[in-house]
Backbone as ProteinMPNN parsed JSONL, in Angstrom:
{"seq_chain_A": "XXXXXXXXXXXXXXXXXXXXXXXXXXXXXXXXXXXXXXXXXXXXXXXXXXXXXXXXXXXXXXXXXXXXXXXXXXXXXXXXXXXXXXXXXXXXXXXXXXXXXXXXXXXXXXXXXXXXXXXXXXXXXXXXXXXXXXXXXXXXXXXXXXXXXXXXXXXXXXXXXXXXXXXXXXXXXXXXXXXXXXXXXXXXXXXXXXXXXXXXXXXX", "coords_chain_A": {"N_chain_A": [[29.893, 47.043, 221.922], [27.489, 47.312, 220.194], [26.155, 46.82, 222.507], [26.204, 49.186, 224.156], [25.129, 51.315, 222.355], [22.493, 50.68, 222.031], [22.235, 50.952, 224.509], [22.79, 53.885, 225.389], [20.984, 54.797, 222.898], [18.467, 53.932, 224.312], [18.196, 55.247, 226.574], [18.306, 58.366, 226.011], [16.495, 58.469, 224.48], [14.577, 57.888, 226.274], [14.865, 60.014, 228.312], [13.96, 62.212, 226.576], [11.465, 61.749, 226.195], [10.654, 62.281, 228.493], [10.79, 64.931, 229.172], [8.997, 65.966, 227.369], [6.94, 65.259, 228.609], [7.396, 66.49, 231.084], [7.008, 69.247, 229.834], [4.745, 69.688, 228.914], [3.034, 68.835, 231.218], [3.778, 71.329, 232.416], [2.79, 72.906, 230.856], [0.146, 72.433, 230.901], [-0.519, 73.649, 233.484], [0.791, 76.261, 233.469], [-1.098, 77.401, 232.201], [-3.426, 77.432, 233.084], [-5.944, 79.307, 233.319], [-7.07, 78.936, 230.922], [-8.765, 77.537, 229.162], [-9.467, 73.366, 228.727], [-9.564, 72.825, 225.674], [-8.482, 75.198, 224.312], [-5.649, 75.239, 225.288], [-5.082, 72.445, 224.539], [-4.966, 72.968, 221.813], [-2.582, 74.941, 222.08], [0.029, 75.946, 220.207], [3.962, 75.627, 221.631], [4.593, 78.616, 222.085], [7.18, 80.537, 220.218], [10.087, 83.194, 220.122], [8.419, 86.338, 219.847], [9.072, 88.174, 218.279], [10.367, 86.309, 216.355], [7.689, 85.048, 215.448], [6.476, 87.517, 214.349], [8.373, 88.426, 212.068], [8.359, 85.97, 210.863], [5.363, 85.514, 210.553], [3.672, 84.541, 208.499], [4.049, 81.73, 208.225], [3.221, 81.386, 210.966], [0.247, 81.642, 211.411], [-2.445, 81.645, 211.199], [-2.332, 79.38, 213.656], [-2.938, 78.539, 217.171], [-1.549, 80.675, 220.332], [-0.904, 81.317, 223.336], [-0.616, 83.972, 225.012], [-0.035, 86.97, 226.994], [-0.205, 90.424, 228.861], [0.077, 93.565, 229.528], [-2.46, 95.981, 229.472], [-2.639, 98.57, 227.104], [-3.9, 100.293, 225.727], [-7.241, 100.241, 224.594], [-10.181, 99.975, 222.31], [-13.333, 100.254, 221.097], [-14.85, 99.493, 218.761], [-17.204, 99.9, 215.364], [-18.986, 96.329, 215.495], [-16.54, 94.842, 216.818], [-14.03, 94.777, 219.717], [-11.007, 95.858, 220.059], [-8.002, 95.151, 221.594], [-4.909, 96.576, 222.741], [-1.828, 95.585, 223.83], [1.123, 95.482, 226.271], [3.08, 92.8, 225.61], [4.205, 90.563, 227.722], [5.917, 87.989, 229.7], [4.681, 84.731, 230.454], [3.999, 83.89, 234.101], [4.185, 80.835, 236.169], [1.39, 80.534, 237.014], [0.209, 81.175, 234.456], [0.072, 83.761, 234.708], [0.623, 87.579, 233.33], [4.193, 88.514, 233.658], [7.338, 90.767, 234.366], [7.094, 93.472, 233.383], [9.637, 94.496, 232.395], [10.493, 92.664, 230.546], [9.484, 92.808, 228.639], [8.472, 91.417, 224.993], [7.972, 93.06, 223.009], [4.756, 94.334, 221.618], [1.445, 93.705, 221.295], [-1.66, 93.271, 219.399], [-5.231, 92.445, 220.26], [-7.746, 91.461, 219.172], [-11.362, 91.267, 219.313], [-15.099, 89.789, 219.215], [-16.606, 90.447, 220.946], [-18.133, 92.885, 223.222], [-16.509, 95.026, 225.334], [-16.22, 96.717, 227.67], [-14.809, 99.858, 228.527], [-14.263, 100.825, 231.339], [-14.204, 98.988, 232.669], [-11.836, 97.493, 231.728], [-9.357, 98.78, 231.705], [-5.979, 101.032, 231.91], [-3.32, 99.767, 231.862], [-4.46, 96.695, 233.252], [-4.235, 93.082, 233.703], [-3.82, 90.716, 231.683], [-4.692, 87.919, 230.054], [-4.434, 85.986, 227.215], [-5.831, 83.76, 224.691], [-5.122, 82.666, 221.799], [-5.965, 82.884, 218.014], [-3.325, 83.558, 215.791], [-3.322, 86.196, 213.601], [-1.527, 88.051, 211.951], [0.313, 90.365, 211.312], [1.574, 94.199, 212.155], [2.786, 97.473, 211.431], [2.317, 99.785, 213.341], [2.375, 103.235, 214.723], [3.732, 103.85, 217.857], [3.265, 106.213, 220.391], [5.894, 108.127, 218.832], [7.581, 106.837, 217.556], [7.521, 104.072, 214.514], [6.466, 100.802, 214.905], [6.601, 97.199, 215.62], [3.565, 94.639, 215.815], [2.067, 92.068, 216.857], [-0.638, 90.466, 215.769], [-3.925, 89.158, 217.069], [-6.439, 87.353, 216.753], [-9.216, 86.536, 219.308], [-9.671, 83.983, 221.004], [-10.095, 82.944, 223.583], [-10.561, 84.927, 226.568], [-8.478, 86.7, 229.489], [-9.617, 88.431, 232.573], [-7.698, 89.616, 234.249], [-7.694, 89.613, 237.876], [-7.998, 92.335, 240.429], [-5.57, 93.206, 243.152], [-5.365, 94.449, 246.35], [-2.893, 95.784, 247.744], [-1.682, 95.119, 251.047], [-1.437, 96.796, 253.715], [1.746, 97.584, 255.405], [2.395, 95.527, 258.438], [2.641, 95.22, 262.474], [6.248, 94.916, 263.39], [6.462, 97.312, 261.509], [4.82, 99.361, 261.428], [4.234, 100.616, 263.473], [4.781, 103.651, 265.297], [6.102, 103.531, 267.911], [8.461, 102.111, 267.239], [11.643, 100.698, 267.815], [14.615, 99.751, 266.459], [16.437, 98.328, 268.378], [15.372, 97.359, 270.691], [14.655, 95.878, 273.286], [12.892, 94.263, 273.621], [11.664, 93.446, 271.693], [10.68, 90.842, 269.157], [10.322, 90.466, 266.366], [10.553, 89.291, 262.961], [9.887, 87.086, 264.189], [7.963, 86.73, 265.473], [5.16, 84.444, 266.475], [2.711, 84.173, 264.961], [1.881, 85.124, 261.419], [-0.057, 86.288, 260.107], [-2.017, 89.015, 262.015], [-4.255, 90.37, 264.379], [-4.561, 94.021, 265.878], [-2.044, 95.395, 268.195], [-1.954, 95.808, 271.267], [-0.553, 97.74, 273.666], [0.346, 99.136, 276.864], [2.356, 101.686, 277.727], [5.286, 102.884, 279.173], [6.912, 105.651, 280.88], [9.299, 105.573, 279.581], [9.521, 105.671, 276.22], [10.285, 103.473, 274.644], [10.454, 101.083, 276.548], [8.122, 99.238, 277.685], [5.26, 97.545, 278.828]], "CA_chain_A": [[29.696, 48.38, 221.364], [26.126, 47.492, 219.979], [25.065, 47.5, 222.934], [25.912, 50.701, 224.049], [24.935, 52.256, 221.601], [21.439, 50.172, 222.236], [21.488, 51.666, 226.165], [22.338, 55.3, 224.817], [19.385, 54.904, 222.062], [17.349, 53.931, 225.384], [18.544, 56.732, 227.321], [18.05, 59.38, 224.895], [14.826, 58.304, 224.268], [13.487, 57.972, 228.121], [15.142, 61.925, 228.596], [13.076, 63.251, 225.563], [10.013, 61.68, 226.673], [10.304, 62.792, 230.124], [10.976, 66.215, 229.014], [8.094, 66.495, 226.575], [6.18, 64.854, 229.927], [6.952, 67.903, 231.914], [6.628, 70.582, 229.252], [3.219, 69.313, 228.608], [2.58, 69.495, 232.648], [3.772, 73.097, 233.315], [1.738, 74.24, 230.027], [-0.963, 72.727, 231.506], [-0.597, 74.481, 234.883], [0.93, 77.491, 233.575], [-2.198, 78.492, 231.154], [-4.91, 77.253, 233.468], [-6.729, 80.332, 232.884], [-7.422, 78.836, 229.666], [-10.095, 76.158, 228.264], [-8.512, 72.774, 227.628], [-9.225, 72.975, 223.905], [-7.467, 76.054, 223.821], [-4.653, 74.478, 226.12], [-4.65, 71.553, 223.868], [-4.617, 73.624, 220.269], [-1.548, 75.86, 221.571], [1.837, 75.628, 220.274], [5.276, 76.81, 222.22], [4.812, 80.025, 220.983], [9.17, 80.961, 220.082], [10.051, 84.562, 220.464], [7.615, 87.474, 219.696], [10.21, 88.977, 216.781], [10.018, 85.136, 215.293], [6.306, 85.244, 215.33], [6.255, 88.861, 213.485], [8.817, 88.462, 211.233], [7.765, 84.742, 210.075], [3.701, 85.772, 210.374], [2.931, 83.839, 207.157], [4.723, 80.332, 208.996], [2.224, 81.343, 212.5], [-0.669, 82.146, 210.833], [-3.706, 80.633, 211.831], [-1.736, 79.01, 214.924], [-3.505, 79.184, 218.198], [-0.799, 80.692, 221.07], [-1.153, 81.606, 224.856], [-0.321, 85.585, 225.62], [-0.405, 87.786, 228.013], [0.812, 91.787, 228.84], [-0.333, 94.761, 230.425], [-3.076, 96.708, 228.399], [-2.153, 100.029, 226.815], [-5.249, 101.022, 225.119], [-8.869, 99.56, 224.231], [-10.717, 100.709, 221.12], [-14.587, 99.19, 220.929], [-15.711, 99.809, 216.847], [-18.484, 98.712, 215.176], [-18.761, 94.779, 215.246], [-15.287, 94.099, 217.554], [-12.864, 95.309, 220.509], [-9.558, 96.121, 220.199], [-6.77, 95.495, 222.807], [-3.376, 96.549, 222.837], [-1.153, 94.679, 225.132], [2.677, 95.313, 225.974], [3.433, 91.848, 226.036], [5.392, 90.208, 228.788], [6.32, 86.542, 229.696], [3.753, 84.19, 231.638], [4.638, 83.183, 235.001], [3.586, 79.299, 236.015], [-0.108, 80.276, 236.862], [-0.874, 82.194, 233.675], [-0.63, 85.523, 234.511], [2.145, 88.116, 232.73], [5.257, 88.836, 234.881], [7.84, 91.077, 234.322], [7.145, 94.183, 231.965], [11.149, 95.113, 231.823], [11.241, 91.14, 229.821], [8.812, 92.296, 226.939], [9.263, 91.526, 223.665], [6.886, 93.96, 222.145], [3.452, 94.683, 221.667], [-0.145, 92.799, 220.592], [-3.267, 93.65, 218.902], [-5.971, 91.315, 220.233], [-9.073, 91.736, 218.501], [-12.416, 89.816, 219.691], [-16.356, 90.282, 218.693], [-17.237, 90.883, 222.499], [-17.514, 94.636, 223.507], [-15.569, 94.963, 226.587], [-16.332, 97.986, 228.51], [-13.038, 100.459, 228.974], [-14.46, 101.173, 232.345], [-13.568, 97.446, 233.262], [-10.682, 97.275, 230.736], [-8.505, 100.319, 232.128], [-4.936, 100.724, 231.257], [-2.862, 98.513, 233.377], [-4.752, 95.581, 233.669], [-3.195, 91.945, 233.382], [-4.874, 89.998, 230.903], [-3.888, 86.411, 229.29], [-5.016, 85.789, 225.839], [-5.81, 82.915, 223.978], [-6.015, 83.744, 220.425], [-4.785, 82.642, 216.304], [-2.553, 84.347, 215.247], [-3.931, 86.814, 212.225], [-1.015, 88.594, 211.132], [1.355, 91.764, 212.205], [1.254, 95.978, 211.248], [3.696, 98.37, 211.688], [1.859, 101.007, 213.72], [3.007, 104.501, 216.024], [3.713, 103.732, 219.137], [3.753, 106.911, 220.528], [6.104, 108.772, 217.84], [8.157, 105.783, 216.453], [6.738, 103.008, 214.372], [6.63, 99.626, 216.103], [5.642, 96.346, 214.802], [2.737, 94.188, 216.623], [1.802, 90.935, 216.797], [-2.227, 90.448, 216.125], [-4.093, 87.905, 217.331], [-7.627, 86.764, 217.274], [-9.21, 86.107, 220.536], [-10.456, 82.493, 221.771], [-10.355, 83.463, 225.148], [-9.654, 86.06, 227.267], [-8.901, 86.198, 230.702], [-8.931, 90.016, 232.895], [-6.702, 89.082, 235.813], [-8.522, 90.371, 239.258], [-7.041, 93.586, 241.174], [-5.647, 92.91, 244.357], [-4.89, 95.229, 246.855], [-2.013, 95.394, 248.48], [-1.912, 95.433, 252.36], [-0.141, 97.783, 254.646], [2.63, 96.638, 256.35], [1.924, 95.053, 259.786], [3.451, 95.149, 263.349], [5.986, 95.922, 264.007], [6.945, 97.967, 261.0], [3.714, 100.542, 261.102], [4.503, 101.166, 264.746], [5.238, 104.765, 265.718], [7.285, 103.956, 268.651], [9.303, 100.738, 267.358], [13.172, 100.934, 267.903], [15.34, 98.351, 266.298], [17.479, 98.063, 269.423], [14.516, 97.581, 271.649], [15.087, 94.312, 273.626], [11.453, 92.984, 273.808], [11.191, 93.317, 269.974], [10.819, 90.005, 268.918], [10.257, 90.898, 264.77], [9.638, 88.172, 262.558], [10.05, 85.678, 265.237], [6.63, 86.562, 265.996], [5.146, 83.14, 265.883], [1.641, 84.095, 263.582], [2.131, 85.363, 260.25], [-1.261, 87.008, 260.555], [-2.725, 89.094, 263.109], [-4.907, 91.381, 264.978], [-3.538, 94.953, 266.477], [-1.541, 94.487, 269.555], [-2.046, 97.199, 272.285], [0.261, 97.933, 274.712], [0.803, 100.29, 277.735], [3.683, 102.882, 277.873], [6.146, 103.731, 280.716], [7.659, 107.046, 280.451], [10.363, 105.765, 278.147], [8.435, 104.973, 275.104], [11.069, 102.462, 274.051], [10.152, 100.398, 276.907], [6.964, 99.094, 277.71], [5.038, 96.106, 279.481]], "C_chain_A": [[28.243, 48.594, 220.96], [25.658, 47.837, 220.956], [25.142, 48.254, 224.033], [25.549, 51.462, 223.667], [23.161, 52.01, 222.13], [21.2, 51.207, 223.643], [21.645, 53.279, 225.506], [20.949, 55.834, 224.589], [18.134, 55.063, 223.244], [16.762, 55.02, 226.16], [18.254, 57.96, 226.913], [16.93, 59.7, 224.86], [14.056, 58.516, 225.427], [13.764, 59.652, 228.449], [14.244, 62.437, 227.803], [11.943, 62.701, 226.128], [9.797, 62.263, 228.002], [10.155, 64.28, 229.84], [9.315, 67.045, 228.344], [6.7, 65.9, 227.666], [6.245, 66.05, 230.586], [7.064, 69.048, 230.823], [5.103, 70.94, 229.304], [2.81, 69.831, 229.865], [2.685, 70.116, 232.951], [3.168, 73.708, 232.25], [0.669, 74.09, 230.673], [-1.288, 73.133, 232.836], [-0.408, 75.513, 234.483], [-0.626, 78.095, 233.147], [-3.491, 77.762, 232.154], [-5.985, 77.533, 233.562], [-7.257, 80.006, 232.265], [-8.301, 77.591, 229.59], [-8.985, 74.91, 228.231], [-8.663, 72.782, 226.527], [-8.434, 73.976, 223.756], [-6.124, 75.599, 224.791], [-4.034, 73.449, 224.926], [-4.403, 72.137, 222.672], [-3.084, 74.239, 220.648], [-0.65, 75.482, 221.358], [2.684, 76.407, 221.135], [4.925, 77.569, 221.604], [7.15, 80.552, 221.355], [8.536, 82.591, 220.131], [8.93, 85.31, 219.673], [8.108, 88.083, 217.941], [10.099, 87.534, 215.943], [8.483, 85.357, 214.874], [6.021, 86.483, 214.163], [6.733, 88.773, 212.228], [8.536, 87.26, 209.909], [6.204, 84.423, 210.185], [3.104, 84.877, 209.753], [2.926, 82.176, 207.625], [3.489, 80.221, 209.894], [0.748, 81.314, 212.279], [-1.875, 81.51, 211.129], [-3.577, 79.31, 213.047], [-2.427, 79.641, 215.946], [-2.026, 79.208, 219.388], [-1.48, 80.955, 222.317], [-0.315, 82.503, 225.477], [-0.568, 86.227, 226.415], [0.018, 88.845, 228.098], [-0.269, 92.583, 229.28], [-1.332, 95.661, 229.349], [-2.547, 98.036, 228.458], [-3.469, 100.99, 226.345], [-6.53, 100.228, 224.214], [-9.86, 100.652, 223.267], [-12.163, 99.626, 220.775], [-14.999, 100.212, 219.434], [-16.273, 98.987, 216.809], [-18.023, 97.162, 215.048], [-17.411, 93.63, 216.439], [-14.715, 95.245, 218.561], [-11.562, 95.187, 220.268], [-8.51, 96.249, 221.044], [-5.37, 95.714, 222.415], [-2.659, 96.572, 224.044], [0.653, 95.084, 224.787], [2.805, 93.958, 226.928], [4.052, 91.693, 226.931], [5.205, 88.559, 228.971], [5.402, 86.138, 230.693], [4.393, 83.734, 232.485], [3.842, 82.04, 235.065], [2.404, 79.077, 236.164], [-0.753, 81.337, 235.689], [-0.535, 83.566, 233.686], [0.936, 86.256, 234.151], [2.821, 88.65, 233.616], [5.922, 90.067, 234.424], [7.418, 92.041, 233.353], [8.661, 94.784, 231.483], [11.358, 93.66, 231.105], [10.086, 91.761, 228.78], [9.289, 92.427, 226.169], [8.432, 92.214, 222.471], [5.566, 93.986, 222.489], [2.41, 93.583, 220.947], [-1.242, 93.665, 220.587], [-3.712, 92.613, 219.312], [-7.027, 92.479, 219.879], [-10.344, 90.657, 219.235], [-14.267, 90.667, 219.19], [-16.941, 90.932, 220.215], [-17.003, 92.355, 222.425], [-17.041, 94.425, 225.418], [-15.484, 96.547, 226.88], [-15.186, 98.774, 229.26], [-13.395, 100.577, 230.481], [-13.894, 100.208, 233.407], [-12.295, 97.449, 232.977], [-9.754, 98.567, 230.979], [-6.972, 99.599, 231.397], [-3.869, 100.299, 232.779], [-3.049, 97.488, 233.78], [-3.818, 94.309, 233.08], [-3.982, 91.487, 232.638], [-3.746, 88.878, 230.01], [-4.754, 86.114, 228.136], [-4.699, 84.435, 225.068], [-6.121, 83.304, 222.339], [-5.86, 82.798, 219.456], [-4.236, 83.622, 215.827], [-2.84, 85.058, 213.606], [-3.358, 87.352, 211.335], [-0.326, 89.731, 211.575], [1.003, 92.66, 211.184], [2.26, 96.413, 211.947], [2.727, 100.121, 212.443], [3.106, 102.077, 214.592], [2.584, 103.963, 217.377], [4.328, 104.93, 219.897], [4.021, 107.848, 219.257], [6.632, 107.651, 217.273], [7.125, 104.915, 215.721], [7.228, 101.783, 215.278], [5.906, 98.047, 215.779], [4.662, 95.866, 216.166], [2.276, 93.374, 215.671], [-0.111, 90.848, 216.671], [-2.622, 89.074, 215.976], [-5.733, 87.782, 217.521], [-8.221, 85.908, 218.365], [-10.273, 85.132, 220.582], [-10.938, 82.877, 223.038], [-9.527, 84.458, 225.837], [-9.998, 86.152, 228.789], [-8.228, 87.463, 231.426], [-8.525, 89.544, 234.71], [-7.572, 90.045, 236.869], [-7.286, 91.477, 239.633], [-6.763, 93.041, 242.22], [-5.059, 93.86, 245.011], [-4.231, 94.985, 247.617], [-2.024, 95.991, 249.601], [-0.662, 95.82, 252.88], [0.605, 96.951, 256.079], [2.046, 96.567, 257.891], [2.943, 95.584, 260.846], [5.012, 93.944, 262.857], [6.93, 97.654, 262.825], [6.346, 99.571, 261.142], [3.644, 101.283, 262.862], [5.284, 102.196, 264.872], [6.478, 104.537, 266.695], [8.138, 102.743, 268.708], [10.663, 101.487, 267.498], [13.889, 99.575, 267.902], [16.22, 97.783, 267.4], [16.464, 97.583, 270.632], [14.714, 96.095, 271.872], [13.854, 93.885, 273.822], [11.215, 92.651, 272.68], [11.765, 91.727, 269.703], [10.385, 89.748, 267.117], [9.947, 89.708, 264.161], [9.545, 86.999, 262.793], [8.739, 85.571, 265.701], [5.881, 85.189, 265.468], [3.634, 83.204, 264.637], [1.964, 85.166, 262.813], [1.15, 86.525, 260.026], [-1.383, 87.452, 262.22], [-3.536, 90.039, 263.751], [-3.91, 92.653, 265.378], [-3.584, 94.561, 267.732], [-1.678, 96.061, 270.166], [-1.133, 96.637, 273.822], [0.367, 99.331, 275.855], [2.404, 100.693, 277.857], [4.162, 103.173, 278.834], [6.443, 105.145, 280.067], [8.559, 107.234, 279.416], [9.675, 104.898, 277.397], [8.921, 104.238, 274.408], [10.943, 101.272, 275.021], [8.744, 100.13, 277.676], [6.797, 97.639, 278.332], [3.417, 96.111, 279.496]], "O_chain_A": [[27.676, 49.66, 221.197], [24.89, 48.798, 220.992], [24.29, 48.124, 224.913], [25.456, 52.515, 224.299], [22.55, 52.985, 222.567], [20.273, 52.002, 223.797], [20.612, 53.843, 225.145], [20.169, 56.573, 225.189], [17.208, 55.874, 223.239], [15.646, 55.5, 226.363], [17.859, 58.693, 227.82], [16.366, 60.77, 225.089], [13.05, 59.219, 225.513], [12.846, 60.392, 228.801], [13.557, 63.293, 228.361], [11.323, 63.585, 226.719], [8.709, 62.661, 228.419], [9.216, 64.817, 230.427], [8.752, 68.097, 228.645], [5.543, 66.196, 227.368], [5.212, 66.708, 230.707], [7.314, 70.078, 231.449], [4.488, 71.967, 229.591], [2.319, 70.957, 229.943], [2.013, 70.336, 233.958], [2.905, 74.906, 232.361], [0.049, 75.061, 231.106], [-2.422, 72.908, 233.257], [-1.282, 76.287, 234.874], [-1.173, 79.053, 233.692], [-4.583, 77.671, 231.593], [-6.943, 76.792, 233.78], [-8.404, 80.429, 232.412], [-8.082, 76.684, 230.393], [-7.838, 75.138, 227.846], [-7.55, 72.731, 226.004], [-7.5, 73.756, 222.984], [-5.44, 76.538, 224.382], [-2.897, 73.531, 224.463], [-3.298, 71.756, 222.285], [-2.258, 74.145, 219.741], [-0.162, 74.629, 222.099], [2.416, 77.569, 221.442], [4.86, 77.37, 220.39], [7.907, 80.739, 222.307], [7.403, 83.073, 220.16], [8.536, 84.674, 218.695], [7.51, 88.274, 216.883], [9.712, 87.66, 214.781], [8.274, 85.931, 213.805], [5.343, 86.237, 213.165], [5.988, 88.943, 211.263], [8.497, 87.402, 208.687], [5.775, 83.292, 209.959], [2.097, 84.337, 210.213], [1.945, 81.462, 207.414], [2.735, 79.255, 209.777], [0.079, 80.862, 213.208], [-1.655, 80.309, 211.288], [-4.464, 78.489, 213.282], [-2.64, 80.854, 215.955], [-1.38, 78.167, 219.504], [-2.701, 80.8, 222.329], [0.55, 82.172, 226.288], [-1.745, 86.079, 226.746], [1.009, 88.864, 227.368], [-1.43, 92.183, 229.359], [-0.765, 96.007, 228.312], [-2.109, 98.595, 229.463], [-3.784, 102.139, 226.655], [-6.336, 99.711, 223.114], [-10.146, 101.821, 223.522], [-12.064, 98.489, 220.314], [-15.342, 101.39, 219.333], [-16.333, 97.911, 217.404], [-16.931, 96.815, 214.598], [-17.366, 92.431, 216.711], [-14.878, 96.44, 218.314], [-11.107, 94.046, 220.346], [-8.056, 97.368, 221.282], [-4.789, 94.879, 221.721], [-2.792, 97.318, 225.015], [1.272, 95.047, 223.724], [2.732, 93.824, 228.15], [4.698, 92.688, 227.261], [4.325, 87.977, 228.337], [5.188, 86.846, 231.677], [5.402, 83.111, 232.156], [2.888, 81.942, 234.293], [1.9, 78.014, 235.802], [-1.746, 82.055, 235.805], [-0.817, 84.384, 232.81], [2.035, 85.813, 234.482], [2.232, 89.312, 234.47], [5.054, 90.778, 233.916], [7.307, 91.522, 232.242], [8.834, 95.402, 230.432], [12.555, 93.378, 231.043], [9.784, 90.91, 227.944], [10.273, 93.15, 226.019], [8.347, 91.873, 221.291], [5.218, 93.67, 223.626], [2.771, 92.75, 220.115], [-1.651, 94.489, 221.406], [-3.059, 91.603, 219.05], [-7.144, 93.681, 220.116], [-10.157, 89.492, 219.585], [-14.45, 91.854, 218.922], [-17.695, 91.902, 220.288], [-16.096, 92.952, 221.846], [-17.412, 93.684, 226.328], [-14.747, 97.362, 226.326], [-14.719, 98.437, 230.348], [-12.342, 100.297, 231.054], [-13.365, 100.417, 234.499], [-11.506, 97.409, 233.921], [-9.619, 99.308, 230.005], [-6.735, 98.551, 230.797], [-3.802, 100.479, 233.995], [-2.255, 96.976, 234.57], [-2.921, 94.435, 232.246], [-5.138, 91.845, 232.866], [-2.604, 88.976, 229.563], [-5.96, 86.023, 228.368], [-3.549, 84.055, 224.846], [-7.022, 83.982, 221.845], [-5.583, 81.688, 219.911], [-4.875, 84.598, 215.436], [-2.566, 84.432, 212.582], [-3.821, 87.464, 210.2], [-0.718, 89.954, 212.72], [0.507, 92.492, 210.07], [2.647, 95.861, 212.978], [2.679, 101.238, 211.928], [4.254, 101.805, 214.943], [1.467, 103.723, 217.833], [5.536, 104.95, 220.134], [3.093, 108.342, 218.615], [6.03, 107.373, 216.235], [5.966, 104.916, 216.135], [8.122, 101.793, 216.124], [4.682, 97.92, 215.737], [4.78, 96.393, 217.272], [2.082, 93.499, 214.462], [-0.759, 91.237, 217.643], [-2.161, 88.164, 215.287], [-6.189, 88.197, 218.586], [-7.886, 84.727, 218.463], [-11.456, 85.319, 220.298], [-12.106, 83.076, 223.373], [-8.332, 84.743, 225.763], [-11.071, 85.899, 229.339], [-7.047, 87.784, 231.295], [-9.04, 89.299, 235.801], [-8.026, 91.138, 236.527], [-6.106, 91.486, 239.281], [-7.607, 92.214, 242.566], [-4.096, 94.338, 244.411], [-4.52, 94.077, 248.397], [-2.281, 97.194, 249.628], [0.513, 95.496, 252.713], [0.307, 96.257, 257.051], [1.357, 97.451, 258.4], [3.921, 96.24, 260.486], [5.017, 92.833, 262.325], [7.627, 98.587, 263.223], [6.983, 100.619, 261.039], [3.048, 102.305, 263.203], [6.48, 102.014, 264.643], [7.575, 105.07, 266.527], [8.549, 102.279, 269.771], [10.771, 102.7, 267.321], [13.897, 98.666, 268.733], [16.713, 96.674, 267.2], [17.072, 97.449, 271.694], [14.889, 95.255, 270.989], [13.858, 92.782, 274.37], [10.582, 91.618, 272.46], [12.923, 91.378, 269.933], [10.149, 88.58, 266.808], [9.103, 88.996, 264.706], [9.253, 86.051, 262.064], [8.32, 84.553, 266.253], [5.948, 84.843, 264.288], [3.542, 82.446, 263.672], [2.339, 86.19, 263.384], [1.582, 87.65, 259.774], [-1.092, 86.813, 263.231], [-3.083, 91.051, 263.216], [-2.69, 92.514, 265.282], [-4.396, 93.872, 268.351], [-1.525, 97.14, 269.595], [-1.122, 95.671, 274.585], [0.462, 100.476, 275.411], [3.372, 99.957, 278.053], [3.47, 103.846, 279.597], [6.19, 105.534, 278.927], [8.768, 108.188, 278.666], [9.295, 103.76, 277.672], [8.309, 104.023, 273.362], [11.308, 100.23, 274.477], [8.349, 101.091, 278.337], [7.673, 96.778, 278.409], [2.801, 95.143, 279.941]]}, "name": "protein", "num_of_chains": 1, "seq": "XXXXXXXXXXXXXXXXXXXXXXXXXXXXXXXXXXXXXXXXXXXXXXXXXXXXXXXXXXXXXXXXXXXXXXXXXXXXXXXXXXXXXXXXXXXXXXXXXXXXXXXXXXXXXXXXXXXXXXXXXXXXXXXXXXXXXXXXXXXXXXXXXXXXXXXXXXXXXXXXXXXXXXXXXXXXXXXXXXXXXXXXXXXXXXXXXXXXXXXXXXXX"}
């Protein structure tokens, strides 16, 4: 019986370490954006509504945030971001805005030019946590999370490309027996030109 209990104890023990082995390795992939010192300072940050409601507990805690900006306010001495939070995916950057769990004030001494800083951008925030307010959002009030910024990181634009052959093709027809669709063997590719018979569904 001891020593079961002995292999258990073992067992137990080798699962939690492994675990706190890969938490460690997908923080440090997810936030890569980030510095390691600020990597190494952050805690799990727990829910958003924990954070707010237990402020005084978080309080000079460095976390690793991210969310969609809403509005940028440069006053004397500091910038002002407000972020509708959302959840990081595994490289950093915020996913989903139907998963947020509210809003953030980041504050930082940098001036940050709205021209750059539009509304919409992705941005990942390293901060400490300074303390929550009950502002208008809109017409309601709304609490928010504020956070003093370590680092900040304005996710690039990317533009998204227009669909390829043979979706953007005028005279495709799903029934068309040469259509060979995403059997096409490159992934990428140049435009394809073709000559037309009379019936513009078949071609050679």
């Amino acid at each position: 019986m001891l020593f079961d209990r002995d292999v258990n104890f073992r067992g137990a023990w080798t699962m939690k370490s492994t675990f706190t082995i890969l938490f460690t390795a997908l923080l440090t992939v997810s936030c890569s954006v980030m510095s390691r010192q600020v990597r190494q300072d952050a805690i799990s940050p727990p829910s958003l509504a924990t954070m707010i409601n237990q402020v005084d507990q978080y309080r000079g805690q460095t976390v690793i945030l991210g969310g969609y900006l809403i509005e940028i306010k440069n006053i004397p001495g500091q910038t002002q971001l407000t972020l509708l939070q959302a959840p990081l995916k595994l490289d950093g950057k915020p996913g989903a805005k139907d998963r947020s769990e509210g809003r953030l004030i980041i504050s930082t001494s940098r001036f940050l030019d709205p021209e750059i800083y539009t509304r919409g951008r992705e941005i990942t925030v390293g901060g400490k946590i300074s303390g929550s307010s009950v502002e208008a959002a809109d017409k309601p009030l709304f609490p928010y999370l504020k956070l003093a910024a370590r680092e900040l990181y304005l996710w690039p634009k990317y533009k998204e490309l227009p669909y390829r052959y043979p979706y953007d093709d005028p005279f495709w027809y799903w029934d068309d027996p040469w259509w060979y669709g995403w059997h096409r063997p490159y992934y990428f590719h140049g435009p394809v030109y073709r000559r037309y018979h009379h019936r513009r569904h078949h071609y050679w």
